[in-house]
C-alpha positions as CSV (number, residue, x, y, z in Angstrom):
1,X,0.6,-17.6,21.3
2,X,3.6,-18.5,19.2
3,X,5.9,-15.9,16.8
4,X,8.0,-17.7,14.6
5,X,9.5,-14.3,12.6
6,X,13.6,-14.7,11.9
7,X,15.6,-11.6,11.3
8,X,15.0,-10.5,7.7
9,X,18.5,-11.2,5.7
10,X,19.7,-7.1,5.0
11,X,21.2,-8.4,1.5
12,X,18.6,-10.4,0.2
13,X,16.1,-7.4,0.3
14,X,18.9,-5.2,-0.9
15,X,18.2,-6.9,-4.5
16,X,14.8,-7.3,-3.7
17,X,12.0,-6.1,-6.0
18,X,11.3,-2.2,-4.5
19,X,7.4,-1.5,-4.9
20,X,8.1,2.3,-5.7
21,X,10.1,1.1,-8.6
22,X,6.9,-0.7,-10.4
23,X,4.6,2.1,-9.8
24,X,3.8,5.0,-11.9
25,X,1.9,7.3,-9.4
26,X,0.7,5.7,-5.9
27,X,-2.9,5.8,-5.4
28,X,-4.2,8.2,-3.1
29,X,-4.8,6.8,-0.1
30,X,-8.1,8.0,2.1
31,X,-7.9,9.9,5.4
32,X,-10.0,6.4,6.7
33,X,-9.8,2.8,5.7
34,X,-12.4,1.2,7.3
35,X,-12.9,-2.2,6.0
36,X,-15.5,-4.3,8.2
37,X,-15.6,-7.3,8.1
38,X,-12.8,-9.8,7.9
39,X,-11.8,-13.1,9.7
40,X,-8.2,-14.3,10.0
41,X,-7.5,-17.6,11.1
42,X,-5.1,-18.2,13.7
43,X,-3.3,-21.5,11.5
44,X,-1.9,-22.8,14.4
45,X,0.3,-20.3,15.3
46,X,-1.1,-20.8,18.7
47,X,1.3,-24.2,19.3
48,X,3.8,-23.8,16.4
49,X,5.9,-20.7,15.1
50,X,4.2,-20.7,11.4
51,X,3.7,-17.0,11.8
52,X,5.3,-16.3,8.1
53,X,3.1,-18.5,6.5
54,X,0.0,-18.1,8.4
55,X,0.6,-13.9,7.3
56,X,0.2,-15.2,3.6
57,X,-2.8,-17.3,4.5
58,X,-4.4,-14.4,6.4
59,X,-3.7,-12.1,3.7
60,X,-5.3,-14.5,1.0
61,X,-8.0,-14.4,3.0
62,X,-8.0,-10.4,3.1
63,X,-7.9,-10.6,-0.5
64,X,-11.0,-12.7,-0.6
65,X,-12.8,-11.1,2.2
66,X,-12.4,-7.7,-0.3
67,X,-13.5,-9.4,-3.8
68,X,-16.4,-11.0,-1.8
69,X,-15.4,-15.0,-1.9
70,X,-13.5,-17.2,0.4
71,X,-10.4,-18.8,-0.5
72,X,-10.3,-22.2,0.6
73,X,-6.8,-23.2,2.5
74,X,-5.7,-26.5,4.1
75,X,-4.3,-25.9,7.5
76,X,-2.6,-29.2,6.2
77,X,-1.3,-26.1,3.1
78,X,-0.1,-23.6,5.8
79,X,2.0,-26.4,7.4
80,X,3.4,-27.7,4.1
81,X,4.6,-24.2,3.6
82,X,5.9,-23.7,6.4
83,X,7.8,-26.5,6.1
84,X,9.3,-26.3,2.9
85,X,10.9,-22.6,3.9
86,X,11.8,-23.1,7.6
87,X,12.8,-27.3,7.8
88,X,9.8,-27.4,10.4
89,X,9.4,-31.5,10.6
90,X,5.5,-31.7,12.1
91,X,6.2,-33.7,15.1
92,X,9.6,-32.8,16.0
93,X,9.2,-29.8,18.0
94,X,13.0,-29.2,17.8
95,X,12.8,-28.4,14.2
96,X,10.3,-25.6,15.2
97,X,12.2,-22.4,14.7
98,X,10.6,-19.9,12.6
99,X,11.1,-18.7,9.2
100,X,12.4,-15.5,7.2
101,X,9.5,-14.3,5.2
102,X,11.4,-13.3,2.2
103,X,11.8,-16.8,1.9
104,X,8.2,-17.6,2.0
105,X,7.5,-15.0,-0.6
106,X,10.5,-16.3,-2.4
107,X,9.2,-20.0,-2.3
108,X,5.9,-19.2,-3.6
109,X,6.8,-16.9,-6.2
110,X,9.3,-19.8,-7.5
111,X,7.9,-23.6,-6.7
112,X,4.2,-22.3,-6.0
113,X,2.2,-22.8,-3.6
114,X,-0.7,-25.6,-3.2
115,X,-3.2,-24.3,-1.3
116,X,-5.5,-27.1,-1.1
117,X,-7.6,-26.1,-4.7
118,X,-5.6,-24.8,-6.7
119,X,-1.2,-23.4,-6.5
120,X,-1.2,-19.7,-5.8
121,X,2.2,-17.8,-7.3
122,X,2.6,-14.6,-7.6
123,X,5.1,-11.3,-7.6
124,X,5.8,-9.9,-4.5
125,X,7.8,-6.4,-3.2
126,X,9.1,-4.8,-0.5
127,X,8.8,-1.2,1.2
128,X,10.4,1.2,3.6
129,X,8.5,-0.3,6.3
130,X,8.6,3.4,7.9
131,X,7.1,5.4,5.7
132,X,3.7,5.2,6.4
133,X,2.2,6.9,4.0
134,X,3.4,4.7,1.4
135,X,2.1,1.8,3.5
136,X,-0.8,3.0,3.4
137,X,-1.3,3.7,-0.5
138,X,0.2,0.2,-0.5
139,X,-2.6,-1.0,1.7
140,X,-4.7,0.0,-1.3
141,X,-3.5,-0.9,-3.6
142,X,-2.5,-4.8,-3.0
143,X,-5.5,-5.0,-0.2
144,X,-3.0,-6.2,2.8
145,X,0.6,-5.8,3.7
146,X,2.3,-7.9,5.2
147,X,4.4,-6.6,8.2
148,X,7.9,-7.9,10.2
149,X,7.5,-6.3,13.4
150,X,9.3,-6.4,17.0
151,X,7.0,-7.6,19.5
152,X,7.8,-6.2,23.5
153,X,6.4,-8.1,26.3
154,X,4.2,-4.9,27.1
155,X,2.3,-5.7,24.3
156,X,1.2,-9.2,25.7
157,X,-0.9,-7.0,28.5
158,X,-2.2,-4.4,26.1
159,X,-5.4,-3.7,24.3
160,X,-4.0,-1.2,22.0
161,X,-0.6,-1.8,21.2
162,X,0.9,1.3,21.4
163,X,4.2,3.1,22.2
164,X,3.6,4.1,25.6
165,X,2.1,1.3,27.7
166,X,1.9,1.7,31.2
167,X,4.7,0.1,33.2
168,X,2.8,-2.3,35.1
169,X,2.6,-4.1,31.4
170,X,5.8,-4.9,31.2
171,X,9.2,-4.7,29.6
172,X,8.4,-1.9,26.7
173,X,11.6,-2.9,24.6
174,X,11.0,-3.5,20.6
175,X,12.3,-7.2,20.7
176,X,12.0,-7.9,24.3
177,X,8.9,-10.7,23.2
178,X,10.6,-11.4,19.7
179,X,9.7,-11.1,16.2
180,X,6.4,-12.2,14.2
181,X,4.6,-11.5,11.2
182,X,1.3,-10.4,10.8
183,X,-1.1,-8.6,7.9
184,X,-1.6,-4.9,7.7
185,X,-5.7,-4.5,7.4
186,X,-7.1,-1.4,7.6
187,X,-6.8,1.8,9.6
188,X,-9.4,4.7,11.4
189,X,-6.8,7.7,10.5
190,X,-3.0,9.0,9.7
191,X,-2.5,10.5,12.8
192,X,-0.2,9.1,15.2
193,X,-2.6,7.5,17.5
194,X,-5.0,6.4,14.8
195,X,-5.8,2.7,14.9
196,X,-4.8,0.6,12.8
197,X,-6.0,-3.4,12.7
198,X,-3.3,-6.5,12.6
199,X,-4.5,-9.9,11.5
200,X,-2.8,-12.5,13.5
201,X,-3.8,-15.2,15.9
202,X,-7.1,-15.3,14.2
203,X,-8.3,-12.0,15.8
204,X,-7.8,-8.2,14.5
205,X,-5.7,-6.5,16.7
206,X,-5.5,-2.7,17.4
207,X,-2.7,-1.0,17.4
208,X,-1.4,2.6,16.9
209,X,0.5,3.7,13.8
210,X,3.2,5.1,16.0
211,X,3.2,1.3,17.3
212,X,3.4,0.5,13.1
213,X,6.5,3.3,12.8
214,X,8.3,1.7,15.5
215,X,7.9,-1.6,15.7
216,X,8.5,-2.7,11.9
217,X,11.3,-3.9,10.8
218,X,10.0,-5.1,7.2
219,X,6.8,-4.8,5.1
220,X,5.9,-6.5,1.7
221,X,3.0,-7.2,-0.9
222,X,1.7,-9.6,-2.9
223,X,-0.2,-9.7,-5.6
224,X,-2.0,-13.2,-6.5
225,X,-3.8,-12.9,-10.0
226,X,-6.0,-15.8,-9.7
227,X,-7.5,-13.9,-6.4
228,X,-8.4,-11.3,-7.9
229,X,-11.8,-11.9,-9.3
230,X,-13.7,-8.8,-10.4
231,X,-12.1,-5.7,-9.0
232,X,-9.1,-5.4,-11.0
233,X,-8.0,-3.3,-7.8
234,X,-4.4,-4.3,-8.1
235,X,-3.6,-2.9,-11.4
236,X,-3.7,0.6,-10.9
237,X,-0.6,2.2,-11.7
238,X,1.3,-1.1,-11.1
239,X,3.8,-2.3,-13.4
240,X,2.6,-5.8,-13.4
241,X,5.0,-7.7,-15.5
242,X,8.0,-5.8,-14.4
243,X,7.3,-6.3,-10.6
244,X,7.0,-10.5,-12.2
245,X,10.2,-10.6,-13.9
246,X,11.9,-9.1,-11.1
247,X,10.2,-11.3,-8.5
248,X,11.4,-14.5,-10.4
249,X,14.9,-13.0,-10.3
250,X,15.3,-13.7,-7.2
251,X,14.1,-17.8,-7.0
């Protein structure tokens, strides 16, 4: 499996739109989040390091998956985006080197992006990626969350990823594998070693919210209008056209 995450840019989310300044009141989130059903894609992040864009096709999909319909995305789309926000040339394996996913939220929010059907845009913010229970009020609000986190080469040989694999798994260090993004999904409980379920590599994978606390180095939303087909979901306590001028700001 491929990661693909670049260090997020400290300045460039120092002027990025903050989610707790477009809320009113955060939604109150449940002791349990336990969504079902839900099938990421892996968008060849198996062979190339598209990780940032295939967390925004994943989290489409999440989107979908909760308003009952399907988006339809191009792998061809994923690529494209990819490209335009990394310099990825398909073909050239050299030019295969991951991408900052500020940018990709960036480049969306500005140029677009064509997803096959029809160009999603939308605003997009960013949290204290340790404060969980804002994460999680987050979660429910926008549906999915997109996460930056520091992968250790423990977790290659873990079920659960968690903070305290055994040592036959491997190095344990945040970092040690390297970074990758990946979508926030659910969770079983707040606790500590609750589960919670990462979409990446076209599986959910478990891992514990101490794993969450320590392992992420960024976390951001999205909010697509034209997903959002019946629930209205997004709109609670959200200062939608505040959280959009501020977005565009930064193209």
């Amino acid at each position: 499996m491929k990661l693909g995450l670049l260090p997020h840019r400290p300045e460039q989310l120092r002027v990025a739109p903050r989610l707790s300044a477009y809320l009113r009141m955060p939604p109150q989130a449940p002791a349990r989040l336990d969504r079902g059903a839900y099938r990421p894609q892996i968008w060849a992040n198996d062979t190339i390091g598209d990780c940032t864009a295939a967390a925004l096709a994943n989290t489409a999909l999440a989107i979908g998956a909760l308003e009952q319909f399907v988006p339809v995305i191009s792998q061809e789309a994923v690529l494209a985006l990819y490209s335009a926000t990394s310099g990825y040339v398909p073909g050239r394996p050299e030019t295969d080197r991951g991408a900052v996913l500020a940018d990709v939220l960036e480049y969306q929010s500005r140029a677009g992006w064509n997803v096959g059907r029809e160009v999603l845009s939308g605003p997009w913010a960013t949290l204290e990626a340790q404060d969980l229970g804002f994460l999680r009020s987050a979660l429910v609000l926008f549906g999915a969350v997109q996460l930056g986190v520091a992968l250790s080469i423990s977790d290659q040989n873990t079920a659960v990823w968690d903070t305290n694999a055994a040592a036959e798994a491997g190095d344990p260090a945040p970092g040690s594998w390297g970074l990758h993004a990946l979508v926030l999904w659910d969770y079983t409980g707040s606790a500590p070693d609750d589960v919670v379920h990462l979409a990446t590599w076209g599986r959910l994978q478990p891992a514990t919210w101490r794993w969450v606390a320590q392992r992420s180095k960024e976390a951001h939303v999205i909010l697509w209008r034209s997903l959002l087909r019946s629930s209205g979901y997004a709109w609670n306590g959200l200062d939608y056209e505040g959280l959009r001028a501020a977005s565009a700001r930064m193209g």
